[in-house]
Structure formats: structure tokens, C-alpha cells
N, C-alpha and C positions, 0 to 999 in steps of 0.2 A: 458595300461590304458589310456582312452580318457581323456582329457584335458577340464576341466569345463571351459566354454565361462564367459568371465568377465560379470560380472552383466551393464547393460548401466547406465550410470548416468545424471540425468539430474541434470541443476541448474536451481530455483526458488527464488524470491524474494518477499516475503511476507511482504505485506502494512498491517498493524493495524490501519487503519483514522479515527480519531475523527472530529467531528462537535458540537463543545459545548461538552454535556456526550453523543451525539450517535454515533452508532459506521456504518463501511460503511460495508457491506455485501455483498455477492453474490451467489447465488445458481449455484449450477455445473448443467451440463447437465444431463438430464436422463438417458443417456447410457455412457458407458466409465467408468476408474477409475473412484471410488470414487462416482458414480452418484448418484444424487440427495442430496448430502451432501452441506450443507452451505462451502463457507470459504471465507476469509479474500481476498484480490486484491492480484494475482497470477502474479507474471513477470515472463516471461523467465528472463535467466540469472542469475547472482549476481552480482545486480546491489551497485554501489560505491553510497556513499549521495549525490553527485553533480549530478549523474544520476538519482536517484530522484528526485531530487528537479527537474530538467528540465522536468522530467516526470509528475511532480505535474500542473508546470507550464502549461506544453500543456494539461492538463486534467481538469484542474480549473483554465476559461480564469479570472474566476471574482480575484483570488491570482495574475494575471499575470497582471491586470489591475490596481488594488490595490495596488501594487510593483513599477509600472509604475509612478503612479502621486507622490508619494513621492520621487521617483529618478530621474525623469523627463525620463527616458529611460528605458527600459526593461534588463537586465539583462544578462551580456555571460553565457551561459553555463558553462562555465568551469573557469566562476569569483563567487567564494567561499569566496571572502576577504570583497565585497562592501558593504556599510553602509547596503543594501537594506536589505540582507542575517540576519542582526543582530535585525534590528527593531523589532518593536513588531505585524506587523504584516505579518512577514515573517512565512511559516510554521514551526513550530519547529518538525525536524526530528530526534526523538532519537534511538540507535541501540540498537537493541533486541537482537542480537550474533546469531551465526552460528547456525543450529539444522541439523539433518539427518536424512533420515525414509527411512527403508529397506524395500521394499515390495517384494515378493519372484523373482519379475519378471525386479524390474529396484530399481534405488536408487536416491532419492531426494537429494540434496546436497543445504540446503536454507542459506538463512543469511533473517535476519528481523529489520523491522523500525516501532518504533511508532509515529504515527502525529496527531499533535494536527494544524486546518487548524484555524488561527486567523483571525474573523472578526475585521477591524476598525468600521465595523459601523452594523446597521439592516439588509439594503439595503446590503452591501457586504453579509452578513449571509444569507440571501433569496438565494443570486445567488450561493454563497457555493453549499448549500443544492441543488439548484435546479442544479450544475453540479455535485454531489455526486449521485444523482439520476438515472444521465444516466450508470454510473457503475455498481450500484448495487441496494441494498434497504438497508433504516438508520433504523437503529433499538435504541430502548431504552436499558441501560445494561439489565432491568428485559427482556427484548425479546433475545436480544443476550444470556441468561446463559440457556433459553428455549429450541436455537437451535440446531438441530444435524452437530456436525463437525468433518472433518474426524480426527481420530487420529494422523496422519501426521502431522498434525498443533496443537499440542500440546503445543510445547515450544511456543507459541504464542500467545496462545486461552486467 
């Protein structure tokens, strides 16, 4: 009897970002898994909080600038303790737990974070939105419950 080949597994790390009540979005490509289905900011890996957070940081210079003038310096990666991290307008990154989706062909192996991105001011929330932008598109929740997503991203949706 031949020997079934193990199923591959990949690991993803699914962002839920909030901006105020909207949420960050992104449409998959037209071909491939899942195509044309909305979903949530996809990492490889599984990534740990402190690799988000530095991930949030290089992707939203205006949190990394805003972080900056109240600590007078930017932030190590891998310093999880400093005032900055606690303030209020550090993002608050809360974990959503591990999920799994079996598709016939490979296996998703996710872990997930909810973030809520805090402006100190207007001016900071402009530039939020306008680096949330270049990710994806911000939807309102009545457009986010509108859209199509893959079942994969379930425990998450």
C-alpha cells in the first residue's frame, strides 16, 4: 500500500486593524487560492506580539513617529517592557488564539491579533488612515459584514 504524502503546512498570521470603528481590508488576487475573496492582513509565519508590533511599526511610519516624540527615541524591537509600549497611544495588540483550515491540498496553521491603531491627535489619524491605505482598503463594519471572505478566516472574521 502506498503511503499518503503528508499534507504541507503553511503558517499565517492574521491582523484584524482597526482605525477608529474601521476595519483594514484587502482583496486577494484573481487567480490562485481563494481568489478574489476579501481577507484581513495575511503574514507568513506565526508571528509572536513583539513581531508585530515591529511589523506595525515599519508599516505605520505615523505610530513609529508618535511613539518617537513621547519617548524621545524609537523603540528596540525586541523591548516589550518600555513606557512607550504601555501608553495610550501605543497600538493595542490583543491575541485572537490559534485557528486551522484544512483545504484538500495544504493546511493553514494561523494564530491571530486584534489592533486597535490609537491616534494622539487628528493629524496622527489622517496619516494612520492614509498608511492603512497603502495595505489595503478601510471599510466601515456595515461594508466589512457585506463582504465575501474566505471561510479559512473564520475564527477571525
Amino acid at each position: 500500500k502506498k503511503e499518503k504524502n503528508a499534507t504541507p503546512i503553511e503558517e499565517h498570521t492574521i491582523l484584524k486593524i482597526f482605525t477608529g470603528d474601521k476595519i483594514l481590508v484587502r482583496k486577494r488576487p484573481s487567480t490562485g487560492l481563494l481568489a478574489g475573496l476579501y481577507e484581513l492582513i495575511d503574514l507568513p509565519g506565526n508571528l509572536t506580539h513583539a513581531e508585530v508590533q515591529t511589523w506595525l511599526l515599519e508599516n505605520f511610519p505615523a505610530l513609529a513617529s508618535q511613539c518617537e516624540l513621547k519617548s524621545g527615541s524609537a523603540p528596540a524591537a525586541s523591548d516589550t517592557t518600555k513606557g512607550f509600549l504601555l501608553d495610550e497611544s501605543a497600538p493595542d495588540i490583543r491575541p485572537l488564539g490559534k485557528s486551522r483550515h484544512v483545504f484538500s491540498h495544504l493546511r493553514w496553521e494561523m494564530i491571530g491579533y486584534e489592533i486597535h491603531l490609537n491616534a494622539a491627535d487628528k493629524k496622527t489619524q489622517k496619516k494612520l488612515i492614509a498608511n492603512a491605505s497603502e495595505l489595503g482598503e478601510i471599510v466601515s463594519p456595515k461594508e466589512y459584514q457585506a463582504l465575501a471572505f474566505a471561510s479559512a478566516l473564520r475564527a477571525y472574521r
